[in-house]
Backbone as CSV, one residue per row, in Angstrom:
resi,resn,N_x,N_y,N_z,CA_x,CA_y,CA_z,C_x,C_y,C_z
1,UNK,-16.014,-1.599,12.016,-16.632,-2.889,12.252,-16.218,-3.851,11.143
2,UNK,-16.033,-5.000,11.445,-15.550,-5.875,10.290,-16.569,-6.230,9.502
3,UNK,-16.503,-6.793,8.915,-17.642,-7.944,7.873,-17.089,-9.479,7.625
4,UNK,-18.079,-10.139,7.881,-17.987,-11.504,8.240,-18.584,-12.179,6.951
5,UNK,-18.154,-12.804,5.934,-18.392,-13.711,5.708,-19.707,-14.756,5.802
6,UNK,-20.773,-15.675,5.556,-21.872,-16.174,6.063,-22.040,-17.337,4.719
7,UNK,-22.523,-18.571,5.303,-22.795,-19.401,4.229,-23.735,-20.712,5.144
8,UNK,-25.226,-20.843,4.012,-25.733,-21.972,4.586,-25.221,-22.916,3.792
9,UNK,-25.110,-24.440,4.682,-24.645,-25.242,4.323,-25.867,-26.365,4.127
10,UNK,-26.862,-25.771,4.045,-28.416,-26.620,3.427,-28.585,-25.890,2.202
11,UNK,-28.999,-24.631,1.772,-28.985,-24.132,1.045,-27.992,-23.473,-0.396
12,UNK,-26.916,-23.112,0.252,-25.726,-22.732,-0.274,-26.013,-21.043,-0.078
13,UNK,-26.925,-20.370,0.520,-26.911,-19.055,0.229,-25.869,-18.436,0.959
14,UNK,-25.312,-17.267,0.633,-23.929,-16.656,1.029,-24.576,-15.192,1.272
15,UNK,-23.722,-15.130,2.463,-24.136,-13.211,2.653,-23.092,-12.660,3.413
16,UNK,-22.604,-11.428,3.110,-21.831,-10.570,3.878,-22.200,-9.966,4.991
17,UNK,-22.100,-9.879,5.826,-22.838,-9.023,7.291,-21.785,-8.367,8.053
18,UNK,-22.062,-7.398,8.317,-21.330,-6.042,8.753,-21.698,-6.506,10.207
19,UNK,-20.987,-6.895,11.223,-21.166,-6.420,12.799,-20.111,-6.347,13.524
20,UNK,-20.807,-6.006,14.608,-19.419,-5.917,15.620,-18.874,-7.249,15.979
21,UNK,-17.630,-6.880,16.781,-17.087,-8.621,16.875,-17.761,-9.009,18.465
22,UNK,-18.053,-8.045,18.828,-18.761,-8.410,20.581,-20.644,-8.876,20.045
23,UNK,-21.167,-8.430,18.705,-22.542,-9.542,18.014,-22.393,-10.912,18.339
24,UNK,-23.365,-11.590,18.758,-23.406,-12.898,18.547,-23.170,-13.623,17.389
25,UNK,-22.841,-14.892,16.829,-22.670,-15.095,15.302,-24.167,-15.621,15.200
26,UNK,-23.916,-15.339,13.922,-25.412,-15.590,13.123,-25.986,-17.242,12.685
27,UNK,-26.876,-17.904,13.088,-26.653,-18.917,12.935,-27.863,-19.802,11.801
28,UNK,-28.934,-18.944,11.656,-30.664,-18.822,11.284,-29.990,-18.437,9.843
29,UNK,-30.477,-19.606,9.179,-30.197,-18.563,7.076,-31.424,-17.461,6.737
30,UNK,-31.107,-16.243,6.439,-32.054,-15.687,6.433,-33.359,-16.415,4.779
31,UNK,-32.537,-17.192,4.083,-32.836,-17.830,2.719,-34.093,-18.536,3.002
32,UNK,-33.227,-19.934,3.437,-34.326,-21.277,4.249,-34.922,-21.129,5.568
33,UNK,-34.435,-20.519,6.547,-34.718,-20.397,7.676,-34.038,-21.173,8.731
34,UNK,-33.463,-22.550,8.143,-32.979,-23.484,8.759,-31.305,-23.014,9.255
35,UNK,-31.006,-23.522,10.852,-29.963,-23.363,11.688,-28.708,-23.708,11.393
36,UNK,-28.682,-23.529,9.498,-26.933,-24.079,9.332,-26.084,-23.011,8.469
37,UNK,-26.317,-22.002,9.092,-25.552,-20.739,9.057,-24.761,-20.391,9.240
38,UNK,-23.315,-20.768,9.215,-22.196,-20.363,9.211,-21.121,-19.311,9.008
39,UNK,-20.348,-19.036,9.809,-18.920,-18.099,9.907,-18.476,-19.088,8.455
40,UNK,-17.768,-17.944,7.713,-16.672,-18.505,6.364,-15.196,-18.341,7.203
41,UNK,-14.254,-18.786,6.574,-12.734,-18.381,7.342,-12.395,-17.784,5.782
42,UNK,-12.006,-16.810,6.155,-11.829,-16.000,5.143,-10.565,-14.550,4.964
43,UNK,-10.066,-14.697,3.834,-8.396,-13.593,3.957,-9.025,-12.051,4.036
44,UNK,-8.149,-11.391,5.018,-7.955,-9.754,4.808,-8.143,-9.020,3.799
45,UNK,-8.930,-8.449,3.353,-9.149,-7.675,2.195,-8.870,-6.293,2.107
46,UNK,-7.955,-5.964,2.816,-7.415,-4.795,2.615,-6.084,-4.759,2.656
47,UNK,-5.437,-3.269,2.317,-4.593,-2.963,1.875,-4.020,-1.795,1.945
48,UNK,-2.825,-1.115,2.962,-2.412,0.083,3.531,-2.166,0.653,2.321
49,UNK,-2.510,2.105,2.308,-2.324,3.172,1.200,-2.375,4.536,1.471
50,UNK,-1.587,5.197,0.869,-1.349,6.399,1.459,-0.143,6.719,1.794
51,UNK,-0.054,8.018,2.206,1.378,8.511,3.023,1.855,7.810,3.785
52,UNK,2.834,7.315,3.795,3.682,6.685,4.859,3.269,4.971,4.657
53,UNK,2.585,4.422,3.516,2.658,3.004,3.650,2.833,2.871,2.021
54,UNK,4.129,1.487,2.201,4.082,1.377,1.177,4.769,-0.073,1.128
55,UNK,4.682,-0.681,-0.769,4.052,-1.659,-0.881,6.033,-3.111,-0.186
56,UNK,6.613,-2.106,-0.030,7.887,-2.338,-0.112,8.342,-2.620,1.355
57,UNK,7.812,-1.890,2.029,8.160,-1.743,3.558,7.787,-3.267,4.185
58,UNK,8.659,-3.698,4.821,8.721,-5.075,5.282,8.803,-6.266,4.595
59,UNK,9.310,-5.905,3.720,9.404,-7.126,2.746,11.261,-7.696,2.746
60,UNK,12.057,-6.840,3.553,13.151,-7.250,3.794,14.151,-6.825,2.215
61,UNK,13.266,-6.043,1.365,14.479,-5.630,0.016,14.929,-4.650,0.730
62,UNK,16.282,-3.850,-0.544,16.495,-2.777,0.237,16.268,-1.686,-0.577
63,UNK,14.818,-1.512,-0.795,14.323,-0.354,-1.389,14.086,0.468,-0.307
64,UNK,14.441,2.021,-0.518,14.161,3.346,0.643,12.523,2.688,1.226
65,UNK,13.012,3.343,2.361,11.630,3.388,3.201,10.604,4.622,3.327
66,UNK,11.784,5.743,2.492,10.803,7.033,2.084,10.435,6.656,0.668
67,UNK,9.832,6.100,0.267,8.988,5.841,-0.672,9.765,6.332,-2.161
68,UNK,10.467,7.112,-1.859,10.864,8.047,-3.347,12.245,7.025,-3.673
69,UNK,12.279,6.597,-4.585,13.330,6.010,-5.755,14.270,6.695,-6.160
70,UNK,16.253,6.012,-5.935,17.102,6.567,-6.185,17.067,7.179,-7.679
71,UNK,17.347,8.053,-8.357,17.800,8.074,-10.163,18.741,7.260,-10.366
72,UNK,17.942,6.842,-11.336,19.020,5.660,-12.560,20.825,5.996,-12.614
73,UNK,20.684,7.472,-12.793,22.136,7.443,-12.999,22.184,9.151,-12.337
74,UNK,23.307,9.221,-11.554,23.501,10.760,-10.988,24.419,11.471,-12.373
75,UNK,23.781,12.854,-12.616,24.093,13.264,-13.331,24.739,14.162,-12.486
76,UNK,26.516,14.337,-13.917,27.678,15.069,-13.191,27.943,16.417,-13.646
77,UNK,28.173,17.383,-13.388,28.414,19.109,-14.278,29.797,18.911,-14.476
78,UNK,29.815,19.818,-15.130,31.303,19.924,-15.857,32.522,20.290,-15.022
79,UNK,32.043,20.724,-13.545,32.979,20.712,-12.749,33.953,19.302,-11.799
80,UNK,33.240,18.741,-12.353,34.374,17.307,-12.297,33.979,16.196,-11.638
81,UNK,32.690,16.379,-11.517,32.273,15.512,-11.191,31.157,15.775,-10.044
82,UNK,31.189,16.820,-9.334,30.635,17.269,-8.107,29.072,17.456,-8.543
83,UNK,27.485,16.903,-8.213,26.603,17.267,-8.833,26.143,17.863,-6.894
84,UNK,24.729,18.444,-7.216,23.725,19.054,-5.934,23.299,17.554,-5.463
85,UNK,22.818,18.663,-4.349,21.777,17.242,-3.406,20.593,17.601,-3.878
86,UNK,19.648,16.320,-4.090,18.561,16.406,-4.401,17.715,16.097,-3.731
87,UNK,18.278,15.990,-1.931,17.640,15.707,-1.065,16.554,16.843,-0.273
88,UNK,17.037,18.334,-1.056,15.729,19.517,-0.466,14.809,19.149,-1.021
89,UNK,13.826,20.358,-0.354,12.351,20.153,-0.876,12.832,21.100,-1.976
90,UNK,13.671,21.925,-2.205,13.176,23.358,-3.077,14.063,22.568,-4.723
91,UNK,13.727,23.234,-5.545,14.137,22.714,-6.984,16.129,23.603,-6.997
92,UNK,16.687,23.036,-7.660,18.040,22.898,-7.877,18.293,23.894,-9.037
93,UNK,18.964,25.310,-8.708,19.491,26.685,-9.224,19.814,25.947,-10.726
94,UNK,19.604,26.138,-11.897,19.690,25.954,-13.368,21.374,26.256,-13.130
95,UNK,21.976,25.280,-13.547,23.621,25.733,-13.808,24.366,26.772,-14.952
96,UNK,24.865,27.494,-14.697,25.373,28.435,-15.531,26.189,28.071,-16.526
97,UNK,25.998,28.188,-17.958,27.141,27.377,-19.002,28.345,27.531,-18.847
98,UNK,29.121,26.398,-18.454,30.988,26.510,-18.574,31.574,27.782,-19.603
99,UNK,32.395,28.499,-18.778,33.330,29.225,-19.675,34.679,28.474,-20.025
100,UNK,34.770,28.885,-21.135,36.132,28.632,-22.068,37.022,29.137,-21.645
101,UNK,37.873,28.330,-20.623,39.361,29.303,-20.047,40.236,28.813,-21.260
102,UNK,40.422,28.589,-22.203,41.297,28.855,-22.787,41.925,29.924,-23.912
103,UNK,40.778,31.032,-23.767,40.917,31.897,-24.487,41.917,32.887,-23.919
């Protein structure tokens, strides 16, 4: 159910009221009593959060839409350049120290 906003415009008293949108609007100040009770026009106060929303999505940058952030810099092994994907879920085998072929 939303919450509406409310303001007399004899009084100045302000109130929040929780109803449905099929309620009649409220028109009686519950303050003064008098019939100048008003709807406020008033912004969205919320804000998607959680899995799958995020603050980036539709904003037209081109940050991922899976939420997770490229690394700064791909780090390379000593084999020439070739690093893993870091795209599994599971963690990446510890690399084995380069041997010295020149012995």
């Amino acid at each position: 159910m939303p919450i509406y906003a409310y303001r007399c415009d004899e009084c100045g008293f302000a109130k929040d009221v929780l109803q449905k949108i099929s309620d009649p609007v409220l028109t009686v100040c519950p303050s003064c009593g008098k019939s100048s009770f008003k709807k406020q026009v008033t912004a969205a106060g919320f804000q998607l959060k959680g899995t799958g929303w995020y603050v980036t999505d539709f904003r037209g940058g081109s940050a991922p839409a899976t939420g997770t952030t490229p690394p700064a810099s791909t780090p390379t092994s000593s084999d020439g350049g070739a690093s893993t994907s870091a795209s599994s879920d599971a963690p990446a085998p510890a690399a084995a120290p380069a041997k010295d072929s020149s012995t």
